[in-house]
MDTraj code that builds the backbone (N, CA, C; nanometers):
import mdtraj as md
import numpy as np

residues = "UNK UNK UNK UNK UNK UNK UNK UNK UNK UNK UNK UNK UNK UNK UNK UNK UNK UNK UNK UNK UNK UNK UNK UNK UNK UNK UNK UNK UNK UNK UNK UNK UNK UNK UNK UNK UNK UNK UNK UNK UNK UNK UNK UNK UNK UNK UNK UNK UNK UNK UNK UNK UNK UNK UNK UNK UNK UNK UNK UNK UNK UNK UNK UNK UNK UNK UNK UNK UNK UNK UNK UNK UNK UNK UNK UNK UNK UNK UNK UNK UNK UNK UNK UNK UNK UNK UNK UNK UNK UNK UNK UNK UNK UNK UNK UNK UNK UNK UNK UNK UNK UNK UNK UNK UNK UNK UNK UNK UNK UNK UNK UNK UNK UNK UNK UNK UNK UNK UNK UNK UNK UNK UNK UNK UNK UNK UNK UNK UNK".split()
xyz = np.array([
    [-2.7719, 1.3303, -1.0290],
    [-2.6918, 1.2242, -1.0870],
    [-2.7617, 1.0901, -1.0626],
    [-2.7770, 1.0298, -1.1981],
    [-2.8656, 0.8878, -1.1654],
    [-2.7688, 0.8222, -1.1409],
    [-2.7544, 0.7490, -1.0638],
    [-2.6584, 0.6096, -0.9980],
    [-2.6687, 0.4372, -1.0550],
    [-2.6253, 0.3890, -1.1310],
    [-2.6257, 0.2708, -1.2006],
    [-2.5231, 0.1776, -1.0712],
    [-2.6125, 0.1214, -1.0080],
    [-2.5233, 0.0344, -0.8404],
    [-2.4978, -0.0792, -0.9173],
    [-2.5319, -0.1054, -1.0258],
    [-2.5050, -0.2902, -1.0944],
    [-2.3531, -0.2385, -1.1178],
    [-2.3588, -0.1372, -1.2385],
    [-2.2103, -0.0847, -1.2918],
    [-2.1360, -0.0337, -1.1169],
    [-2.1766, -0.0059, -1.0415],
    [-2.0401, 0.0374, -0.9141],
    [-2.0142, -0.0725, -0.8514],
    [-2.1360, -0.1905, -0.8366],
    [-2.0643, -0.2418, -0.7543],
    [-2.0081, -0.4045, -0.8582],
    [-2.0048, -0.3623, -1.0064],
    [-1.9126, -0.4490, -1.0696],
    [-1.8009, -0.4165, -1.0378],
    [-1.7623, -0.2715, -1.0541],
    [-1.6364, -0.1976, -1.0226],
    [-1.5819, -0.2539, -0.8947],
    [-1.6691, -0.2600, -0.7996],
    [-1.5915, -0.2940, -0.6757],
    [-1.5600, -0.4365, -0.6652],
    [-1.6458, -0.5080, -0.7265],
    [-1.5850, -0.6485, -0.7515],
    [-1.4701, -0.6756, -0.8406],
    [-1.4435, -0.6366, -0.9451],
    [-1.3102, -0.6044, -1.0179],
    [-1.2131, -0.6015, -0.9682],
    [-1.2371, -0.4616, -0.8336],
    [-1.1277, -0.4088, -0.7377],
    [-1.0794, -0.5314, -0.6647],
    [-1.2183, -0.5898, -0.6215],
    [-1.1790, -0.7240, -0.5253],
    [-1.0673, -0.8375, -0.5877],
    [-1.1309, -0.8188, -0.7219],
    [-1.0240, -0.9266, -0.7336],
    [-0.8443, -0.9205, -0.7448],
    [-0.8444, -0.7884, -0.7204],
    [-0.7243, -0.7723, -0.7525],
    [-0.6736, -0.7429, -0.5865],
    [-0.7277, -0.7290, -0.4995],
    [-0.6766, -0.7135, -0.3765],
    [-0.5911, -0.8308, -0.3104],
    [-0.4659, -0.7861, -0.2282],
    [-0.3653, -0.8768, -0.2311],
    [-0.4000, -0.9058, -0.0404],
    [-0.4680, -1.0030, -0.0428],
    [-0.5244, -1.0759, 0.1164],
    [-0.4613, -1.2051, 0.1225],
    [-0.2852, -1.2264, 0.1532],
    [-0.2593, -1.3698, 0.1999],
    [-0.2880, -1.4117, 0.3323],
    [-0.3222, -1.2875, 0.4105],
    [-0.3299, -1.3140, 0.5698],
    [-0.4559, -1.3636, 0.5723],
    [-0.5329, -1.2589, 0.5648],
    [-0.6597, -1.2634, 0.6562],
    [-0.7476, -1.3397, 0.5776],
    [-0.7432, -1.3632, 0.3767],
    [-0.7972, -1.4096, 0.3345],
    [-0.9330, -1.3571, 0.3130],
    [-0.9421, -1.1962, 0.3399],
    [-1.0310, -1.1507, 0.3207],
    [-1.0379, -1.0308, 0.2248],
    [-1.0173, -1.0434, 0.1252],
    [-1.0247, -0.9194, -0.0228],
    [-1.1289, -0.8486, -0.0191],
    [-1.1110, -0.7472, -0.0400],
    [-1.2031, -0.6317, -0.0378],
    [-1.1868, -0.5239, -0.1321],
    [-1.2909, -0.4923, -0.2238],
    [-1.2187, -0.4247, -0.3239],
    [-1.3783, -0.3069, -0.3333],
    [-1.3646, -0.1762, -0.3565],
    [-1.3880, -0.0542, -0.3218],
    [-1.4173, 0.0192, -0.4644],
    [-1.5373, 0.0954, -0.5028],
    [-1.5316, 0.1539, -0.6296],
    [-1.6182, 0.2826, -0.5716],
    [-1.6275, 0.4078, -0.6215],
    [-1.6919, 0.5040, -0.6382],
    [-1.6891, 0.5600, -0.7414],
    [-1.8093, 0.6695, -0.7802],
    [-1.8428, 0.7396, -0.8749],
    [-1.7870, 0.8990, -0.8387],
    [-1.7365, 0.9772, -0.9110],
    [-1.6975, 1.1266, -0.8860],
    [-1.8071, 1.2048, -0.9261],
    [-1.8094, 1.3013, -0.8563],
    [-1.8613, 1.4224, -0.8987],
    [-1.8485, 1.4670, -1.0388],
    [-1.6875, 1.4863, -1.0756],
    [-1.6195, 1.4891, -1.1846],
    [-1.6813, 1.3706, -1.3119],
    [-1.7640, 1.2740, -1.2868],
    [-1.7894, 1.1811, -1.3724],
    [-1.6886, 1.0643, -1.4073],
    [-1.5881, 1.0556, -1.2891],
    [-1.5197, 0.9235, -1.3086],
    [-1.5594, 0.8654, -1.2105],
    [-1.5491, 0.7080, -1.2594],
    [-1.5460, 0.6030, -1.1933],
    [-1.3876, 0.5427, -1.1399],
    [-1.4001, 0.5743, -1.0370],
    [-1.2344, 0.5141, -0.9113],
    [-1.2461, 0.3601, -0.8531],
    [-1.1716, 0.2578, -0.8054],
    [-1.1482, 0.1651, -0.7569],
    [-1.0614, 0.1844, -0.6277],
    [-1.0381, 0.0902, -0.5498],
    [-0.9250, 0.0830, -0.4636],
    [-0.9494, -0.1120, -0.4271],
    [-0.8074, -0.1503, -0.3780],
    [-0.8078, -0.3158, -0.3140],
    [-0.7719, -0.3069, -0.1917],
    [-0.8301, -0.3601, -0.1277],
    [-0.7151, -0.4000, 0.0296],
    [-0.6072, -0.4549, -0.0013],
    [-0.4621, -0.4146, 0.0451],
    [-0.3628, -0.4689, 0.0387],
    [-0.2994, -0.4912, 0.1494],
    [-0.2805, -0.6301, 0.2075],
    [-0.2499, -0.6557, 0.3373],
    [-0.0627, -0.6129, 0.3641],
    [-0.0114, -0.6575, 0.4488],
    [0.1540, -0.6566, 0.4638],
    [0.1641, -0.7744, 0.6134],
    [0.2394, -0.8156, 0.5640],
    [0.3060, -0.9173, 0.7224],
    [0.3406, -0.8578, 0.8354],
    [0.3547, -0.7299, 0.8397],
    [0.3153, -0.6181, 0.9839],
    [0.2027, -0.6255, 0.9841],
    [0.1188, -0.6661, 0.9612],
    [-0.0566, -0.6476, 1.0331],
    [-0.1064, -0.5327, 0.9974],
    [-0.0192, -0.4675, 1.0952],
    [-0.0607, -0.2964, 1.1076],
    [-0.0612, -0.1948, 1.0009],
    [0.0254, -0.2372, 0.8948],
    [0.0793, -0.2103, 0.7784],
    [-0.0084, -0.2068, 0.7147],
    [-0.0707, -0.2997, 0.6671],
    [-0.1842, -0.2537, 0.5756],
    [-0.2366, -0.1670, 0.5164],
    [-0.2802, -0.1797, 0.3996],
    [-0.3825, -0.0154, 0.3672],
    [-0.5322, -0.1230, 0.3374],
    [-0.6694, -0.0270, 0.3325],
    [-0.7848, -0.0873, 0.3501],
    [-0.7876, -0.0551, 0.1880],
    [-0.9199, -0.0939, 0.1479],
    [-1.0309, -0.0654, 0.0211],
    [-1.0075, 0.0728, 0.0275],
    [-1.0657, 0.1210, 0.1666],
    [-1.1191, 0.2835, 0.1314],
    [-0.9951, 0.4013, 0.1238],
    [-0.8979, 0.3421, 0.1815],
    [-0.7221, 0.4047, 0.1636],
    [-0.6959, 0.3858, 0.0230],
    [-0.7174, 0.2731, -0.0261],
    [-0.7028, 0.2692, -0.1885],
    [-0.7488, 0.3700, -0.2528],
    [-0.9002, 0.3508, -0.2564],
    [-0.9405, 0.4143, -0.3373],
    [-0.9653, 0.5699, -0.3173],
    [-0.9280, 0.6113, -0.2081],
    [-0.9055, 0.7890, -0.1667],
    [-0.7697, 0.7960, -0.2657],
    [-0.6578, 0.7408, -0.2704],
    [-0.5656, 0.7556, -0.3297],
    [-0.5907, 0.7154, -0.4447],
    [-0.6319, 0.6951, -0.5349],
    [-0.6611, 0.6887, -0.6664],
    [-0.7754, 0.8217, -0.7085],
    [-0.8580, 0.8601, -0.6186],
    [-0.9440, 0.9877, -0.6312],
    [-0.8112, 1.0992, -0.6656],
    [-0.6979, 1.1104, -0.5584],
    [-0.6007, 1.2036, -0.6353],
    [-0.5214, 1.1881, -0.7526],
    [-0.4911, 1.0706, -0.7365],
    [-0.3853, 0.9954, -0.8302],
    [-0.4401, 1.0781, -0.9537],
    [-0.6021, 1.0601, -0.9974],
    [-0.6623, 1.0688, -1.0910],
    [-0.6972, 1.2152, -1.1179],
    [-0.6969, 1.2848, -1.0377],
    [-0.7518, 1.4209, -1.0530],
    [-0.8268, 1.4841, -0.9414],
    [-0.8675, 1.4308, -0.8652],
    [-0.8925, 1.5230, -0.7452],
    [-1.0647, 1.5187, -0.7147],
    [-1.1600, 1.5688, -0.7170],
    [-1.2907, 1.5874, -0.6514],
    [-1.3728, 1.5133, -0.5735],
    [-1.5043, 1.5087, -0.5625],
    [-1.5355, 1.4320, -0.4785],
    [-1.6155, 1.2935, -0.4708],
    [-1.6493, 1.2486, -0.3682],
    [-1.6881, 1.0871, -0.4025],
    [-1.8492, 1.1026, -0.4293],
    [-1.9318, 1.0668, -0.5271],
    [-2.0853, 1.1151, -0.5326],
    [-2.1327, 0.9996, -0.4582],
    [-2.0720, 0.8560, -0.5218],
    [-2.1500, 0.6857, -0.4776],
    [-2.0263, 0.6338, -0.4285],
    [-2.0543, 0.5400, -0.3705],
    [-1.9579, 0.4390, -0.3125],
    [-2.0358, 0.3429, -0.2801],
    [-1.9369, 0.1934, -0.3617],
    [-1.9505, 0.0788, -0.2934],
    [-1.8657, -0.0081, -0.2578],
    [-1.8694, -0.1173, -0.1941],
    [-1.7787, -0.2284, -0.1393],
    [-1.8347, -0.3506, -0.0958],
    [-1.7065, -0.4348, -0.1807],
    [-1.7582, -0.5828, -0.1735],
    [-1.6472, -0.6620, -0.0944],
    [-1.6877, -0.7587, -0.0633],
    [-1.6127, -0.8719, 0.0287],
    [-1.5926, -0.9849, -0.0751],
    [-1.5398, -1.0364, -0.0137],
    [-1.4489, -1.1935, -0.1390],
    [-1.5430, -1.2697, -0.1955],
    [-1.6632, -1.2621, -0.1508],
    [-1.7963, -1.3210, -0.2027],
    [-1.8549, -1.2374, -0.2994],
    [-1.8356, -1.1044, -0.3115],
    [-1.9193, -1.0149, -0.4049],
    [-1.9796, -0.9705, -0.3347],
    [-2.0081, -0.9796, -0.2226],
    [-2.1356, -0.9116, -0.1569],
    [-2.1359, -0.8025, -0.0613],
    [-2.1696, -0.6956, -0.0658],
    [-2.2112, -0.5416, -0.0532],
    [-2.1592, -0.5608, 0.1531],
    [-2.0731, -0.4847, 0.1415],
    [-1.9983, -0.4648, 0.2642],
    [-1.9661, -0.3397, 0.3025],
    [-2.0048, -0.3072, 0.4731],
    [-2.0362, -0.1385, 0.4704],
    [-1.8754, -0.1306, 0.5703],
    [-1.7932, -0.0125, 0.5290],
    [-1.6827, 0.0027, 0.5618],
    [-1.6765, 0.0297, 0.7101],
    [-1.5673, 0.0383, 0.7815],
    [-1.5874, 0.0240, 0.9228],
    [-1.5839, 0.1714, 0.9582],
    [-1.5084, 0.2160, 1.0698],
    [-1.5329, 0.3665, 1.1313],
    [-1.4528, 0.4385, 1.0739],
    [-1.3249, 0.3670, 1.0810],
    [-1.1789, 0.4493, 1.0238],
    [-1.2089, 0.4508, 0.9030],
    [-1.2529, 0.3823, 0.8254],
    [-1.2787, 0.3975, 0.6955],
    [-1.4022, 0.5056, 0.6350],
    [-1.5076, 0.5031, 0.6992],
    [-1.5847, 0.5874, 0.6739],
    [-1.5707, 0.7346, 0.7108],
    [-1.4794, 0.7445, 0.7983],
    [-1.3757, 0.8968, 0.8194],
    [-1.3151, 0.9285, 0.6685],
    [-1.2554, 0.8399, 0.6875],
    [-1.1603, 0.8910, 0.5568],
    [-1.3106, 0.8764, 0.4400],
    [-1.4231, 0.8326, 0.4092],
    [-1.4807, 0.8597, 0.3366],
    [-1.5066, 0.9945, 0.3459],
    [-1.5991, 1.0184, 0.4674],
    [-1.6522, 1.1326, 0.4550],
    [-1.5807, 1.2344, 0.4289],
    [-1.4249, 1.2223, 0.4956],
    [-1.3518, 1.3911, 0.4315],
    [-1.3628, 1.4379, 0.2927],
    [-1.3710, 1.2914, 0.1947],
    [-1.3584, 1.3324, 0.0719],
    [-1.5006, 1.2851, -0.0177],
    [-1.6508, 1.2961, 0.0398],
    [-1.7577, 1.2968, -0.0216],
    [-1.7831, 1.4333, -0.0744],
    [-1.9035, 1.4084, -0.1496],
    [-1.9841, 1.5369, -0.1762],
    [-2.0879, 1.5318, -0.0553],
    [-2.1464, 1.6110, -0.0670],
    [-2.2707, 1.6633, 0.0518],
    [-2.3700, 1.5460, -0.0052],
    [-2.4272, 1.4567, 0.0755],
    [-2.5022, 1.3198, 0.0397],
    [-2.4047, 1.2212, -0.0310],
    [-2.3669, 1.2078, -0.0483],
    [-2.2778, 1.1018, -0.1119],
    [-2.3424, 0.9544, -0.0598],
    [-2.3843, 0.8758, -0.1632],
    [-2.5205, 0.7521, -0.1316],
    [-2.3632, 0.6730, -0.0855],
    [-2.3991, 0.5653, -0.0265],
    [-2.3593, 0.4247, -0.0304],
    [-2.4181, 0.3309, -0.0249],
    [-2.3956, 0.2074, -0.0965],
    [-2.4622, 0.0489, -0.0837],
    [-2.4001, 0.0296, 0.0296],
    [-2.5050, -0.0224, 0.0890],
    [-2.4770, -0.1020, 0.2182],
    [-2.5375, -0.2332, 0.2499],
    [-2.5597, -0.3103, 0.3675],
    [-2.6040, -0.4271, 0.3665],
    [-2.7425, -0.3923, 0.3805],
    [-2.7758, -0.2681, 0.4623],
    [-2.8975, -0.2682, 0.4604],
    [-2.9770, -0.1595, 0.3548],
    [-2.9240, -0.1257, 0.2583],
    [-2.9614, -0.0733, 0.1323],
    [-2.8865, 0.0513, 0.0987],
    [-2.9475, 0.1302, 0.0386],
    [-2.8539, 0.2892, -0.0068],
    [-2.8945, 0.3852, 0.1291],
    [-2.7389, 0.4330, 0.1646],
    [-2.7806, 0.5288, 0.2687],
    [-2.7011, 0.6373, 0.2285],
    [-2.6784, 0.7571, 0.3467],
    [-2.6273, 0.8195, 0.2998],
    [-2.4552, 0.8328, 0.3744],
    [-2.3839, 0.9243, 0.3667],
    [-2.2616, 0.8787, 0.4307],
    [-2.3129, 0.9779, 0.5480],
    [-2.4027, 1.0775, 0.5627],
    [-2.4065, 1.0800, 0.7063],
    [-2.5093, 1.0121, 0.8046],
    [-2.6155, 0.9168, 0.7107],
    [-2.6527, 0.8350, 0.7694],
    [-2.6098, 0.7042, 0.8632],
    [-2.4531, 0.6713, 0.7859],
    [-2.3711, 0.5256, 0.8335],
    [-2.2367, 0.6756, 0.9273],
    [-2.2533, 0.7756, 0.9521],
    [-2.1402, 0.8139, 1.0161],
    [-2.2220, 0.9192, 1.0545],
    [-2.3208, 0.9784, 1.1941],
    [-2.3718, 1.0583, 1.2012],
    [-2.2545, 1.1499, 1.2932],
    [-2.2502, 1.2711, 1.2922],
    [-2.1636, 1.3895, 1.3831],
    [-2.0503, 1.3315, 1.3175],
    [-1.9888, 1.3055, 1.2032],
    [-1.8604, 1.2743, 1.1690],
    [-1.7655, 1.4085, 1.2262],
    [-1.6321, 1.3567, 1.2244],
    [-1.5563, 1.4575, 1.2550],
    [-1.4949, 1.4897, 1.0992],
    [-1.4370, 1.6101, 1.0753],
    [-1.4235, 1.6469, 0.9263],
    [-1.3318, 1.7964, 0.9086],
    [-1.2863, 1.8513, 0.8272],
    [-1.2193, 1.9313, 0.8542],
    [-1.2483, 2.0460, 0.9199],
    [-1.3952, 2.0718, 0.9181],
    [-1.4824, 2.1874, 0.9502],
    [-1.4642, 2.2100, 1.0702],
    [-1.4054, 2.1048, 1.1525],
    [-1.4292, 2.0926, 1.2993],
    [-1.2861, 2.1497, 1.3425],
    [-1.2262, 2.1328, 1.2484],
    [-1.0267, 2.1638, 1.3197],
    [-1.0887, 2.3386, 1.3582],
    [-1.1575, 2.4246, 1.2991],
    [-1.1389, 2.5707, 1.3214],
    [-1.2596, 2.6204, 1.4669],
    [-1.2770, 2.5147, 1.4899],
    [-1.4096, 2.5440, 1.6343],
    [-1.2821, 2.5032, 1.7926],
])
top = md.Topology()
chain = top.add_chain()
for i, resn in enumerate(residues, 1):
    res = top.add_residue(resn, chain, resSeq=i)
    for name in ("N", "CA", "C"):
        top.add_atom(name, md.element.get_by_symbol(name[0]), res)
traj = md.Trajectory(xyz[None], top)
């Protein structure tokens, strides 16, 4: 699968703009490519519990089902500037459960892979050991 990162990470800027950040003032908006051949989004959406919140990458896992189900091939993410932002730990969990095997990401420091930015992830494979 050839990867077009101009077209994903427009997508994720799109996403950004629609992300609802009165707190922190920090929007973050989330796009990947499927296996399946769709293109998904997700926004950060903050809440006045703090804790409440859902991230970019909670978004856009829930729109992977919303939509039909398979797995993530690319992923990217941008910050309120547009610019290529690599998801944190909790977030890259919940990536990896639902990648394909390599699944690239833009990152700050270029395309890696998701077990490159999450090495020994924990994943479902591990619940049966």
């Amino acid at each position: 699968m050839e990867i077009d990162w101009v077209e994903l990470t427009a997508a994720a800027k799109a996403a950004m703009a629609k992300a609802y950040a009165p707190y922190s003032k920090f929007p973050v908006g989330a796009a990947a490519f499927t296996t399946d051949g769709r293109t998904i989004s997700g926004a950060n959406v903050e809440n006045a519990s703090y804790g409440l919140g859902l991230c970019a990458e909670c978004s856009l896992v829930s729109e992977l089902f919303r939509t039909g189900c398979g797995k993530l091939a690319a992923f990217a993410c941008a910050d309120g500037n547009g610019e290529p932002l690599l998801p944190r730990g909790r977030c890259r969990e919940i990536l990896y459960e639902h990648s394909a095997e390599g699944m690239l990401l833009q990152t700050t420091a270029g395309i890696k892979t998701i077990q490159e930015v999450l090495p020994e992830a924990f994943g479902p494979e591990d619940l049966s050991r």
